[in-house]
FIKOLZA-1660 file (N, C-alpha, C; in steps of 0.1 Angstrom, whole numbers, plus 5000, padded with zeros to 4 digits):
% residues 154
   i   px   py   pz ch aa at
   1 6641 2523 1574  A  X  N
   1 6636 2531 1562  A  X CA
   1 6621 2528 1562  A  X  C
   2 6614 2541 1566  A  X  N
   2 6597 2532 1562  A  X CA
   2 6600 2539 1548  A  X  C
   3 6580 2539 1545  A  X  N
   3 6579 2533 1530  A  X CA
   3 6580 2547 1522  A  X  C
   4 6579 2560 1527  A  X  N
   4 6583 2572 1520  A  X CA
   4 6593 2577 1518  A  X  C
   5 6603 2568 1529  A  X  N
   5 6616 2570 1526  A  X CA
   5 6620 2563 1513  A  X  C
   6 6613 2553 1513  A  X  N
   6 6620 2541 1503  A  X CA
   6 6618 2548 1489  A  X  C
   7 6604 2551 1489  A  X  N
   7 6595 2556 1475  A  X CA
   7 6607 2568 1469  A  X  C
   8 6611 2578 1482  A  X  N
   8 6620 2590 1478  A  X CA
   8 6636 2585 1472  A  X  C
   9 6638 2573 1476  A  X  N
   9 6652 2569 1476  A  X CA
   9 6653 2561 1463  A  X  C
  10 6639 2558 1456  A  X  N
  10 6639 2555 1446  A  X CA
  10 6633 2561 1436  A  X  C
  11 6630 2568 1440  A  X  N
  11 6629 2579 1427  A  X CA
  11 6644 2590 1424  A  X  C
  12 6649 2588 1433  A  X  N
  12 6665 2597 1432  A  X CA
  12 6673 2589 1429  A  X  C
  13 6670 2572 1428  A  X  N
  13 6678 2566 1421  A  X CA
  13 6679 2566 1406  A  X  C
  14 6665 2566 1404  A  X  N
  14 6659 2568 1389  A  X CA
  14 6666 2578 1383  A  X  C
  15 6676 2579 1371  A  X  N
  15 6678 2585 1363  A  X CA
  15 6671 2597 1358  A  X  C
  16 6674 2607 1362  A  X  N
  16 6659 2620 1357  A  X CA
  16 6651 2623 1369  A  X  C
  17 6652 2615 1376  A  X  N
  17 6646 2618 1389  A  X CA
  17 6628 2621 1390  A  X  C
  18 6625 2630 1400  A  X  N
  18 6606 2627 1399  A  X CA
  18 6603 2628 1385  A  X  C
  19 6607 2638 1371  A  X  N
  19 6599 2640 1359  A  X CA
  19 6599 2626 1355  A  X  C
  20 6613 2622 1351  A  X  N
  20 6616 2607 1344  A  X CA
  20 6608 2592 1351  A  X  C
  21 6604 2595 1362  A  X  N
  21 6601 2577 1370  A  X CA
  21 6582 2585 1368  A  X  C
  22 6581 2596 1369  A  X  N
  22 6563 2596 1369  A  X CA
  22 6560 2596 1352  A  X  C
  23 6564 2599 1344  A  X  N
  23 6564 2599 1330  A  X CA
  23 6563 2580 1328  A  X  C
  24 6576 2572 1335  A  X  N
  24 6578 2562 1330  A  X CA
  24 6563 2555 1336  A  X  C
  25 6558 2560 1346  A  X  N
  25 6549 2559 1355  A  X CA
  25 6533 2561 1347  A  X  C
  26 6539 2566 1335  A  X  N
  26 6524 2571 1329  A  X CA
  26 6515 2577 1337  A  X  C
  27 6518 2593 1349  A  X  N
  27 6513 2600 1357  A  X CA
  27 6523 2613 1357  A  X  C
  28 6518 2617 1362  A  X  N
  28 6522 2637 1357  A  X CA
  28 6529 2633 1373  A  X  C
  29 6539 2645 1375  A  X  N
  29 6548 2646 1385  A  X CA
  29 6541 2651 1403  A  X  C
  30 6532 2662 1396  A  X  N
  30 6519 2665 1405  A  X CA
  30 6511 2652 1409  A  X  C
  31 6503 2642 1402  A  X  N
  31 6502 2636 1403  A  X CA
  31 6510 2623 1412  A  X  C
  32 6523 2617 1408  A  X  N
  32 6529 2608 1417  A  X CA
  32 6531 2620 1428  A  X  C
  33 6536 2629 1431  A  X  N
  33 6538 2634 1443  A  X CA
  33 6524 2638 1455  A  X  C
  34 6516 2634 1447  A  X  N
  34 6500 2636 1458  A  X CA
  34 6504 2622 1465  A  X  C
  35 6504 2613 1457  A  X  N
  35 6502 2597 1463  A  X CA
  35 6516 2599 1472  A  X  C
  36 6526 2599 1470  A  X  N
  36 6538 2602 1475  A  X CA
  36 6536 2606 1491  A  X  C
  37 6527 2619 1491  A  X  N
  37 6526 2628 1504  A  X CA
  37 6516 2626 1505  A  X  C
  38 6506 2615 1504  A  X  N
  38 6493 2612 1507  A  X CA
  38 6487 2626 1506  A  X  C
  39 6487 2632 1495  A  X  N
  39 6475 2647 1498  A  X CA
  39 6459 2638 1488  A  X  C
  40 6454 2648 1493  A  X  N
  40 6442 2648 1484  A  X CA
  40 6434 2637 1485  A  X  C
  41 6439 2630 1501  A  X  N
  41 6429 2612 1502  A  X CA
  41 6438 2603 1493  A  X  C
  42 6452 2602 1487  A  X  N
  42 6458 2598 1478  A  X CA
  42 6467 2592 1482  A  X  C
  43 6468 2577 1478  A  X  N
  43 6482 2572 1481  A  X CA
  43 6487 2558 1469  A  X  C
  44 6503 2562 1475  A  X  N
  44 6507 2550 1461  A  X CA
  44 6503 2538 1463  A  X  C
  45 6498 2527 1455  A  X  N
  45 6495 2516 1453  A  X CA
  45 6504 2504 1455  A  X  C
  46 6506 2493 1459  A  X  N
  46 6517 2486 1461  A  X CA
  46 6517 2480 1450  A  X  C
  47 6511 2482 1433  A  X  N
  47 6517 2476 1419  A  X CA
  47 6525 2487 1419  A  X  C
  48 6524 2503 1421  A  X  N
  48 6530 2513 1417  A  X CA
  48 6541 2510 1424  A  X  C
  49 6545 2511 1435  A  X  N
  49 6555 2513 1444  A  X CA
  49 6562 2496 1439  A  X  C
  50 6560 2484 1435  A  X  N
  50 6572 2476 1431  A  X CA
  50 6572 2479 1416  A  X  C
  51 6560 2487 1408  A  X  N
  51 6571 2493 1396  A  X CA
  51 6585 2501 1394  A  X  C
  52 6581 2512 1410  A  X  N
  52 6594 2518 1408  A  X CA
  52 6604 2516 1414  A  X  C
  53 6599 2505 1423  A  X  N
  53 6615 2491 1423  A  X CA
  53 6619 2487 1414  A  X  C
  54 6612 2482 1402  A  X  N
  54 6617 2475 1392  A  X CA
  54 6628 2485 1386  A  X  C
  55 6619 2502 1379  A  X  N
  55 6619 2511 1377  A  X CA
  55 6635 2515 1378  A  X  C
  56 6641 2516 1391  A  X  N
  56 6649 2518 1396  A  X CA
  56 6662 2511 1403  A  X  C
  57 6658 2495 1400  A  X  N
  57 6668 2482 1403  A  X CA
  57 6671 2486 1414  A  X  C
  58 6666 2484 1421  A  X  N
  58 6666 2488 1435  A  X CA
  58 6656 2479 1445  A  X  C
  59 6658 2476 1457  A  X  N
  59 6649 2469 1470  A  X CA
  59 6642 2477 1480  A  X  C
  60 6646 2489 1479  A  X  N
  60 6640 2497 1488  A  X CA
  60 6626 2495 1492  A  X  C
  61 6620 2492 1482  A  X  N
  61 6604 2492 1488  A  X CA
  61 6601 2478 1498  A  X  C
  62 6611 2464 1491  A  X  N
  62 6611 2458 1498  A  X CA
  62 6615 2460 1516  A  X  C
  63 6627 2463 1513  A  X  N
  63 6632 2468 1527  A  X CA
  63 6629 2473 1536  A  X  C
  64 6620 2482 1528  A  X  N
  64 6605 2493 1536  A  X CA
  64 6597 2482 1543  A  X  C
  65 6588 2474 1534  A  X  N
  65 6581 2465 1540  A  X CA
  65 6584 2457 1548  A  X  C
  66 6598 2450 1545  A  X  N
  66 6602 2442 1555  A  X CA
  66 6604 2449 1570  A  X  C
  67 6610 2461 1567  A  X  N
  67 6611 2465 1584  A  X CA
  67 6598 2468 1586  A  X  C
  68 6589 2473 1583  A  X  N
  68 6574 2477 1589  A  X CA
  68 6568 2463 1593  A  X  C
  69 6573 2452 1588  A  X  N
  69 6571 2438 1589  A  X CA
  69 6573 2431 1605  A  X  C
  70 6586 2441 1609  A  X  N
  70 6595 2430 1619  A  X CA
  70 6602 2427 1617  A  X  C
  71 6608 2428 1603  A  X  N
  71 6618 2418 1596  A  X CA
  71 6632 2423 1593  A  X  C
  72 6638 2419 1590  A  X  N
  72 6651 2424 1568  A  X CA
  72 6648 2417 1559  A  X  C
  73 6649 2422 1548  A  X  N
  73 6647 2421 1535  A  X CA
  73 6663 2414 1536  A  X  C
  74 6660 2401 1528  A  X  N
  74 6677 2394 1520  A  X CA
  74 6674 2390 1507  A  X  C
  75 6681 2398 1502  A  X  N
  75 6684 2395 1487  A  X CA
  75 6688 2379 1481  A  X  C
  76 6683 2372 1480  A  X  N
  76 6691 2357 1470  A  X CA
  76 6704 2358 1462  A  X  C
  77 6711 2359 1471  A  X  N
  77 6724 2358 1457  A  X CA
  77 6726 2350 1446  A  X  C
  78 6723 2354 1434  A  X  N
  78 6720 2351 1419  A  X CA
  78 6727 2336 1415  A  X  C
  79 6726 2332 1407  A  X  N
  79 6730 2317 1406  A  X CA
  79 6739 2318 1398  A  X  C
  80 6747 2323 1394  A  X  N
  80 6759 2331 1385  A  X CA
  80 6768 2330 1396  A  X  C
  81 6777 2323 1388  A  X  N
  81 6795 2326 1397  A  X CA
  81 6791 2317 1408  A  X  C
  82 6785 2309 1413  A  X  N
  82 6787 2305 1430  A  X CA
  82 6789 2291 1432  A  X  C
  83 6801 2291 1443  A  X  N
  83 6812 2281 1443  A  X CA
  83 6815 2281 1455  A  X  C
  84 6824 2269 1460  A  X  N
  84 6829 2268 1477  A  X CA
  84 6833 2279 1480  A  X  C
  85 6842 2291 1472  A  X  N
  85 6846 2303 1478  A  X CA
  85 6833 2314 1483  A  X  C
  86 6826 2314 1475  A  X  N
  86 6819 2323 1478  A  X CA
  86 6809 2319 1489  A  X  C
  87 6808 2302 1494  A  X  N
  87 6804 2296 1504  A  X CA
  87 6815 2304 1515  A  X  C
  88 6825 2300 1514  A  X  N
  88 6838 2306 1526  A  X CA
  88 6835 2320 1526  A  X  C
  89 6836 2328 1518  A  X  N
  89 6834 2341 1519  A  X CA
  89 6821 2345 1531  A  X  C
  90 6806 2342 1526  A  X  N
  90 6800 2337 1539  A  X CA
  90 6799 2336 1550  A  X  C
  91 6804 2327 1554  A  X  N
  91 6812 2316 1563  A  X CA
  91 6818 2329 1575  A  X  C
  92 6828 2335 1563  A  X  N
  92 6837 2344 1568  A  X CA
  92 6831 2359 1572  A  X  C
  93 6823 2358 1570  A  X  N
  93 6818 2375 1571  A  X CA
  93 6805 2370 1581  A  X  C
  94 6800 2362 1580  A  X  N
  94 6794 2357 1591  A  X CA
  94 6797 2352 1604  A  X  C
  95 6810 2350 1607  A  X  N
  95 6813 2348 1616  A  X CA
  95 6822 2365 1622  A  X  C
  96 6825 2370 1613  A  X  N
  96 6827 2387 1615  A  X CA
  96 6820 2394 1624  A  X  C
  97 6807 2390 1619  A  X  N
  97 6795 2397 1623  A  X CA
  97 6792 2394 1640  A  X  C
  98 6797 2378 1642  A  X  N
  98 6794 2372 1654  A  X CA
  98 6801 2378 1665  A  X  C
  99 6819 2381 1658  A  X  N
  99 6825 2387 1665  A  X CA
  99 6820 2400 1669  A  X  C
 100 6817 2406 1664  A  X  N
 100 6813 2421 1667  A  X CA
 100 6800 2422 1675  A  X  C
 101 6786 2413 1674  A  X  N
 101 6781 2415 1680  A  X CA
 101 6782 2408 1695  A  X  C
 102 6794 2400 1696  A  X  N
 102 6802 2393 1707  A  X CA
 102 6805 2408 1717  A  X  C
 103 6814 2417 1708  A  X  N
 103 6817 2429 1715  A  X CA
 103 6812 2439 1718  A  X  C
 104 6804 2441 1707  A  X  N
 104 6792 2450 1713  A  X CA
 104 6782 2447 1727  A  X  C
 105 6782 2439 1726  A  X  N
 105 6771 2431 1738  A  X CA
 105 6776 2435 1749  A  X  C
 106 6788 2428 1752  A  X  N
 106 6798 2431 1761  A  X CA
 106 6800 2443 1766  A  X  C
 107 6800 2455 1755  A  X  N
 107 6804 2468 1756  A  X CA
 107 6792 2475 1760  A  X  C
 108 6781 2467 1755  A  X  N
 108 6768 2474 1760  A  X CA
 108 6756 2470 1775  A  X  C
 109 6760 2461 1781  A  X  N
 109 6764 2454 1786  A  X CA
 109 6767 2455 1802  A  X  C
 110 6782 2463 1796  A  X  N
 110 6791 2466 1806  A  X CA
 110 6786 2474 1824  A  X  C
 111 6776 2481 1818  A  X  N
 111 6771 2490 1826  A  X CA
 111 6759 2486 1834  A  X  C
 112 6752 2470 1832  A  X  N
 112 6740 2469 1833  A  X CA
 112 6728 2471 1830  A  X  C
 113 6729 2481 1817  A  X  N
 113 6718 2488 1811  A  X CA
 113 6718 2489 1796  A  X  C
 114 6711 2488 1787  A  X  N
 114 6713 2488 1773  A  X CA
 114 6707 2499 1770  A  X  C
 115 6715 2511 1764  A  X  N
 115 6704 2521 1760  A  X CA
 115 6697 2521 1746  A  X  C
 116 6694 2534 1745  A  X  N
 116 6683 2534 1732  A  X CA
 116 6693 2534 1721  A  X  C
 117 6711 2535 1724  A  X  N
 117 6716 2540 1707  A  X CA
 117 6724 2524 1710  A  X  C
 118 6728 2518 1720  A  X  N
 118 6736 2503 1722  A  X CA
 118 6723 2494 1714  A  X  C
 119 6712 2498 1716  A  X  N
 119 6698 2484 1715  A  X CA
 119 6695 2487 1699  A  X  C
 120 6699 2500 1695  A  X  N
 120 6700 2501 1679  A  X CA
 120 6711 2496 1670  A  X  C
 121 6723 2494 1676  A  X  N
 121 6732 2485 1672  A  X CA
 121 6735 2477 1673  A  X  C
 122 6732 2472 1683  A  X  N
 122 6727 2455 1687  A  X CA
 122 6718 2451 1675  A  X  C
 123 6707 2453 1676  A  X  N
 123 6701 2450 1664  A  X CA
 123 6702 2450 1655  A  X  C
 124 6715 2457 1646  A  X  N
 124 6712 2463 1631  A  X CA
 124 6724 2451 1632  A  X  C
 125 6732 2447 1640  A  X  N
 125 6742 2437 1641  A  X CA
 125 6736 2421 1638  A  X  C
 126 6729 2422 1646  A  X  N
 126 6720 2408 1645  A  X CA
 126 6709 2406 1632  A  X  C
 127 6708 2425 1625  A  X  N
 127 6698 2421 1611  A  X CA
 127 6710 2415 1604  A  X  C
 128 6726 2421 1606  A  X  N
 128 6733 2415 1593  A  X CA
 128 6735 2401 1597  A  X  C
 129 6736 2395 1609  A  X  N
 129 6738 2383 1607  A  X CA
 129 6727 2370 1601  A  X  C
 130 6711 2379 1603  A  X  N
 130 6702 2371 1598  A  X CA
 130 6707 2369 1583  A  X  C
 131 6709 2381 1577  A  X  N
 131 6705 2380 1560  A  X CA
 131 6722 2375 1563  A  X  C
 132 6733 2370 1566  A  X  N
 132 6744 2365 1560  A  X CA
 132 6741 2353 1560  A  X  C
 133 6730 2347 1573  A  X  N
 133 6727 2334 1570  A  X CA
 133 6716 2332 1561  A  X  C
 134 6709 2338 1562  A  X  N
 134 6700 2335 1546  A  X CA
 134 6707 2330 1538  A  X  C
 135 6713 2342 1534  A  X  N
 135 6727 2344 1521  A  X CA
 135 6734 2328 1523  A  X  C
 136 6741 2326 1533  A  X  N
 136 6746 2314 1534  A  X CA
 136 6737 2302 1528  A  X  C
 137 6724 2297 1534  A  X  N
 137 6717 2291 1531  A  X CA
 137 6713 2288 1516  A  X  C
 138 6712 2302 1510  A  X  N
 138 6708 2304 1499  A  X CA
 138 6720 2298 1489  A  X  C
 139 6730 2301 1487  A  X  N
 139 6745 2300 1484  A  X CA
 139 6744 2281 1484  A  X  C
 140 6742 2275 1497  A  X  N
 140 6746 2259 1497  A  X CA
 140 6737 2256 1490  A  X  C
 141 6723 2258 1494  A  X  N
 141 6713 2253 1489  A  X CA
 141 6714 2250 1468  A  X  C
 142 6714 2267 1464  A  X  N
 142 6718 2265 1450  A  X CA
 142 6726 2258 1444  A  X  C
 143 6739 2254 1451  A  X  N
 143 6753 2247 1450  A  X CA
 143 6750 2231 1450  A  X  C
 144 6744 2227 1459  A  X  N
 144 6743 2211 1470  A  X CA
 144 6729 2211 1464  A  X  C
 145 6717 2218 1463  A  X  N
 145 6708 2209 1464  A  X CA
 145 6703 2204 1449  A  X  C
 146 6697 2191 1446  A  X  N
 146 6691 2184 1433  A  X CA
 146 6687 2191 1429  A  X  C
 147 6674 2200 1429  A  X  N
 147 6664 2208 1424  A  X CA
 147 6668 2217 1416  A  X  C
 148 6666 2225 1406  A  X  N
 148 6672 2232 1400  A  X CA
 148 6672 2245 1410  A  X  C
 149 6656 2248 1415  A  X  N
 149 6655 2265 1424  A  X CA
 149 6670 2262 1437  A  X  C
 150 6671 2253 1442  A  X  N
 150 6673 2247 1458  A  X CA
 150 6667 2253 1463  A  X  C
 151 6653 2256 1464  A  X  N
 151 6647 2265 1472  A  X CA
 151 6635 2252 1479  A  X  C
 152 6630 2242 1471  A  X  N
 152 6622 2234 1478  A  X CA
 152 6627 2223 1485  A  X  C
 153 6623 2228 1502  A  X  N
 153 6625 2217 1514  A  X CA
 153 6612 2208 1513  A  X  C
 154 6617 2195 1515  A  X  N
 154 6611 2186 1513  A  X CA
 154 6606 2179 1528  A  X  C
% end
């Protein structure tokens, strides 16, 4: 997703769609849509663009930047409800992921050559296993560690 994908996927999330998020936006529709399509030397601002993440309870803009980054975007699973199950759960869907990209590899592999749609699944395999380990991390850490965040390594 780059970042006009994101900006469009959140504004269609937005209830009311472009009138409702450029109104909430305090800007005329004309207006957010110049910045939008860069006309006029114009473009959205990155306070604007994580308002209408907020806007729209959504990550998209993150996600945008993270892949223009190199990266994925992983969400912190909230500190609500989290217990050894949902460590297993983890656990379990992370090791899912291992499987599959175990077989994909294999399957892609097979031939001596990785093409351009095997090297795009390979990878989107390997983004979910990053963010399950985040997730994982994120999960014990909250659970096991003293700190209240568990986010400071010492």
């Amino acid at each position: 997703m780059n970042l006009r994908q994101s900006y469009l996927s959140m504004i269609k999330q937005f209830s009311g769609g472009w009138d409702a998020i450029s109104a909430a936006l305090g800007m005329s529709r004309d207006a957010l849509e110049n910045r939008i399509y860069e006309r006029k030397g114009q473009s959205l601002c990155v306070d604007t663009a994580l308002q209408m993440q907020a806007f729209s309870s959504t990550t998209y803009f993150a996600e945008a930047i993270a892949t223009a980054s190199g990266g994925v975007f992983v969400a912190m699973p909230s500190a609500v409800d989290i217990d050894n199950e949902a460590l297993l759960n983890k656990f379990n869907q992370l090791h899912s992921h291992i499987g599959l990209l175990s077989r994909r590899f294999s399957e892609a592999t097979a031939d001596g050559e990785v093409d351009k749609r095997e090297r795009a699944d390979l990878s989107a395999i390997g983004d979910e296993i990053h963010k399950d380990m985040q997730e994982l991390l994120g999960l014990t850490f909250r659970i096991y560690c003293r700190d209240a965040q568990g986010s400071e390594l010492e």
